[in-house]
N, C-alpha and C positions, 0 to 999 in steps of 0.2 A: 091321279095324274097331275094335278091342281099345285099338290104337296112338292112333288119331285122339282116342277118346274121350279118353284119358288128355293128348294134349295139349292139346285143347279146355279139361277140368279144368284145367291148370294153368295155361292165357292166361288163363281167368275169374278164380282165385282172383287171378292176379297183379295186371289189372286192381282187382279188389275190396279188395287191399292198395292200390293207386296211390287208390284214391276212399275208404279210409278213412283214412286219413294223411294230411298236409300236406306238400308236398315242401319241402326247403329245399335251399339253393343252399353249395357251399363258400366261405368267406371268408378274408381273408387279414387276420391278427392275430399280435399278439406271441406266443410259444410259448414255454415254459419248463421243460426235463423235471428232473423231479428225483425224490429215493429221499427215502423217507417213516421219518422214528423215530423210537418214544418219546426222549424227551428228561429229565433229572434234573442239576438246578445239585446243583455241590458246591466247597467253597471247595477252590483250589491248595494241592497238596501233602499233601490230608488223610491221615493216618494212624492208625493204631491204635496206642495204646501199650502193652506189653505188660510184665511183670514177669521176670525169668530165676531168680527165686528164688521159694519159695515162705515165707511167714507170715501175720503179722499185719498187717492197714492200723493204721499208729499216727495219722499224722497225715497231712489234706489242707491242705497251704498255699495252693491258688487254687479258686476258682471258676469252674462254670461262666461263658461271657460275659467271664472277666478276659483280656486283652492279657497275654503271657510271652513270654520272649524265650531264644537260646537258652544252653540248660544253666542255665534257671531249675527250682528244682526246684520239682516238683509234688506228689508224694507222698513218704512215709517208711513202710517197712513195718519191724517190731518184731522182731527175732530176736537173743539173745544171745550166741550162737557167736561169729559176724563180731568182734563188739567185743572179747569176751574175748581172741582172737586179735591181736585189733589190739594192745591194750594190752601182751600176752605178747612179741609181735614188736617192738615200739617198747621195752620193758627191754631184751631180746636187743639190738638194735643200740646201744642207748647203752654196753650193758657191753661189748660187742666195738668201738665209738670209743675208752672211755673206756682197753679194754688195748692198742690202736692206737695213740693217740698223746695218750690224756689225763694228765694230773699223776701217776695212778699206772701207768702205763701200764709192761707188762711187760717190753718193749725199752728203759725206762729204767734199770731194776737190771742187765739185763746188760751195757749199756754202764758201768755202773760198775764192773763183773763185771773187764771188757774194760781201761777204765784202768788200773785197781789191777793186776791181771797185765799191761800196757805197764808200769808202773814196778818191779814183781817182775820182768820179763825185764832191763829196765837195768840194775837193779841186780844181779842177779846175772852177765851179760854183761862189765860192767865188772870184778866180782871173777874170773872165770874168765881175762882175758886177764891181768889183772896176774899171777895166779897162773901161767899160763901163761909169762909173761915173767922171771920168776922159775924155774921149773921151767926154762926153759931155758938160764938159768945155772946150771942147778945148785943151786940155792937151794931151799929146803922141801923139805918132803917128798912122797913120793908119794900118798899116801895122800889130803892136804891138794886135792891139783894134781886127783884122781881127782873128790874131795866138790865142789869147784867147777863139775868139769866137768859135773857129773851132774846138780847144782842150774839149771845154764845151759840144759838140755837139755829140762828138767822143765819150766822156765818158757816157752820158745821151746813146748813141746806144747800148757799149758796154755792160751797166749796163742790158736792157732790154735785149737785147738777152741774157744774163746770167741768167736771169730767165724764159726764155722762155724756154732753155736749161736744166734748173734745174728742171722744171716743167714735161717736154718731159721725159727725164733720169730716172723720177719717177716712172711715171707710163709705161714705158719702162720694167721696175727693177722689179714695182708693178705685170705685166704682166706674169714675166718671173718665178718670184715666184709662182705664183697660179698656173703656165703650171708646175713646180715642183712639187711642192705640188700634184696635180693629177696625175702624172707621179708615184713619192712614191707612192701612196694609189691605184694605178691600182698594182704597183707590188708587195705589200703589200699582194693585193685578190690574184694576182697569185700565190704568193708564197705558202697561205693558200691553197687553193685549192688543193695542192699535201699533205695537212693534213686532214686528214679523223676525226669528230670528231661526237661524239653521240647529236642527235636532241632532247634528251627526257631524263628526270629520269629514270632509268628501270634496266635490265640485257642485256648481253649479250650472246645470245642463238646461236649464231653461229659465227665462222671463217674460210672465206673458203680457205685464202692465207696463204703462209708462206712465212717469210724474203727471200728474192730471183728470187720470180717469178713475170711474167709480169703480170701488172695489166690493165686492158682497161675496156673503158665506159664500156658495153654492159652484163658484169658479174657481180654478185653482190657479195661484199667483205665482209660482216659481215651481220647477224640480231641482230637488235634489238627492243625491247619491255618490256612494263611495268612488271613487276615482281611483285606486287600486286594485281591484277585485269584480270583476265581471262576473254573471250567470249565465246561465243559458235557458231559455223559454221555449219548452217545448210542449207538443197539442198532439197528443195520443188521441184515437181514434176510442170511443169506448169497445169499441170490438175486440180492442190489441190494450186494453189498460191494467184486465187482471193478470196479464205478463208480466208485467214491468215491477221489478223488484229496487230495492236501494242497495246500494254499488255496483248496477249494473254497469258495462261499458258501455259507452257513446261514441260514434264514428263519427262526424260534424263536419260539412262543406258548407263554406260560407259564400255568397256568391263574391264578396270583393277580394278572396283568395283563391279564385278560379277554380282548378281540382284540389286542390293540396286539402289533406285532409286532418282534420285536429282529434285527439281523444281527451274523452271525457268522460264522467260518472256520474250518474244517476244520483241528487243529493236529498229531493225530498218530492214527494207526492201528492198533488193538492188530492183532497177528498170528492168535490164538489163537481159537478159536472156542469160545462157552461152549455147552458140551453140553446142559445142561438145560434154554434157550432158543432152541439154534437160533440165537445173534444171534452179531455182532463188535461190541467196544466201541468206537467213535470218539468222538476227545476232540475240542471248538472250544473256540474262546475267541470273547466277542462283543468286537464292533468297538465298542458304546457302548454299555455294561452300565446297566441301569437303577440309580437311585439307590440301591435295596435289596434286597438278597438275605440270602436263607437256607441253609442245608445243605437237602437232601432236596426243594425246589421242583421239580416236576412240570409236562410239559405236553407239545408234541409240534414236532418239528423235519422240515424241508423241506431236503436238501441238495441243491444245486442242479448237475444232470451237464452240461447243455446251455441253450444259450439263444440265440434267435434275435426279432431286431426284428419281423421281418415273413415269414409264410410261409403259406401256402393251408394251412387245417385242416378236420375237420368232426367232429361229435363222438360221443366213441368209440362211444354207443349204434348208433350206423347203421352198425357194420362187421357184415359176416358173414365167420366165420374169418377173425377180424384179417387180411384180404387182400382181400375184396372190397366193394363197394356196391353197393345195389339201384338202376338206372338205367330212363331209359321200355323202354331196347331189352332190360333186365334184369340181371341180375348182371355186374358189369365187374370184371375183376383189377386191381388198384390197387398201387402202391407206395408203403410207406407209412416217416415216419421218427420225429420225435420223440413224444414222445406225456405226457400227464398223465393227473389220476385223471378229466378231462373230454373232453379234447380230444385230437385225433391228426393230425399233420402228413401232407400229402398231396403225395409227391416226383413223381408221376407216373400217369398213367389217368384224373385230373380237369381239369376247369376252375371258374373261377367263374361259369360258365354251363352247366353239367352239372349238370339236379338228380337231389337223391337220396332215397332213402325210406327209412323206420325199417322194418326187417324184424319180422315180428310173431313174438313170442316164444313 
């Protein structure tokens, strides 16, 4: 008895569902699934410019809004080291050219060192055989034949250490040059380094120091970025990110273009997941950018996984457990495929002569 009543209950209320709802029928319409994300334009390439030294801002050469191009410089920060060094290092290498190979240069006295003993060994070379030739007729003395030979000997030693000297000296001088030479061009980077200059063709979108204030790594001193070419910044949900492929479509409302809607394509996909949103970053580019954009323009993108012309849908209010519909003969298991934030594709279990009821919640 217990049983019947409990079915009786439930044919009436179902009935009483069927008579207070309007049934409607499934229809067959275009269907479009797609993954839903905030969306934020930013000009291509932007970056943050950053300082590797730390000082003073002495001078800003551009403005925000100015066109620079790249290795224009932007900033100058104020530090006296760098320079002092420079200057210190550019004397060093001119007096290490100038003992190298300039007017006074120190391999020029010993090549003269070097001549003068080439004509002290002739000369005394030439008195040692004559004497020689003599001494071996018999002629002079011994003594005489001795002092020649000794002078010949003297001069042939001095000669060679003069080049061994001249040789040493060189590549000494040669040494001292190229330790120069590196010395300049180390303080040449350091000196650069306290000039801040733009990495890229573009604009200048931000300046966040003025003449005066300290500058340090760890802050970033300007943006910059292309000024003809926007992205689009989009934050997939990780639930909806192993959808999302590269050339997908993009549907894109930005709020300071009210409904008008822009497309766009899916260009690259970070890998990474940002921890304290839960999201993945996906970059588009739009297919036919409106006439005017900004940094930081907000609104919300549509990426599109599937899309089909024509397919039986009904919408998603009248499912119960995403699987079934309420029918006259009552709950029917359904197979179900694409789906939006309205509507949901109906593979199998309906027709468009099967109606259906909204389940009361």
């Amino acid at each position: 008895m217990k049983k019947t009543f409990v079915f009786v209950f439930s044919f009436v209320a179902f009935l009483s569902c069927k008579d207070s709802k309007d049934k409607i029928f499934p229809q067959k319409r275009p269907l479009t699934e797609s993954v839903y994300a905030s969306a934020t334009v930013q000009p291509d390439s932007l970056y943050q410019a950053y300082s590797i030294v730390m000082g003073i801002l002495d001078k800003v050469w551009v403005e925000e809004g100015d066109t620079v191009t790249k290795g224009q410089q932007l900033l100058q920060i104020t530090n006296t080291s760098p320079e002092l060094n420079l200057k210190n290092a550019q004397l060093a290498l001119q007096l290490a050219r100038e003992n190298y190979s300039g007017s006074a240069a120190v391999l020029k006295g010993i090549e003269d060192e070097i001549r003068a003993a080439e004509l002290q060994l002739l000369n005394d070379s030439i008195n040692y055989y004559r004497q020689k030739n003599l001494w071996d007729q018999n002629i002079g003395s011994k003594v005489e034949f001795d002092n020649r030979k000794l002078a010949y000997e003297l001069a042939q030693n001095n000669y060679g250490l003069l080049k061994q000297k001249f040789n040493r000296t060189k590549n000494e001088l040669a040494t001292q040059l190229q330790q120069a030479e590196n010395n300049y061009k180390t303080s040449m980077t350091n000196t650069k380094d306290f000039t801040i200059v733009s990495k890229i063709d573009g604009k200048v979108y931000a300046i966040n120091k003025n003449p005066g204030e300290i500058i340090n790594t760890v802050e970033p001193v300007a943006a910059i970025g292309r000024s003809d070419t926007f992205i689009i910044e989009l934050l997939v949900d990780e639930v909806d990110i192993v959808k999302v492929r590269l050339g997908q479509k993009v549907y894109l409302t930005l709020d300071s273009y009210n409904s008008q809607v822009f497309e766009a394509k899916v260009d690259k996909i970070y890998p990474r997941k940002d921890p304290s949103s839960q999201t993945f970053k996906v970059e588009a580019v739009f297919v036919s950018p409106p006439d005017v954009l900004y940094p930081g323009l907000s609104g919300e993108g549509n990426i599109v996984i599937q899309e089909k012309k024509e397919t039986l849908t009904i919408p998603k209010e009248y499912l119960i457990d995403d699987s079934k519909v309420l029918t006259d003969e009552g709950e029917r298991e359904i197979t179900i495929g694409l789906h939006n934030l309205d509507l949901v594709e109906v593979l199998d279990g309906l027709s468009e002569q099967t109606a259906i009821y909204k389940p009361e919640q």
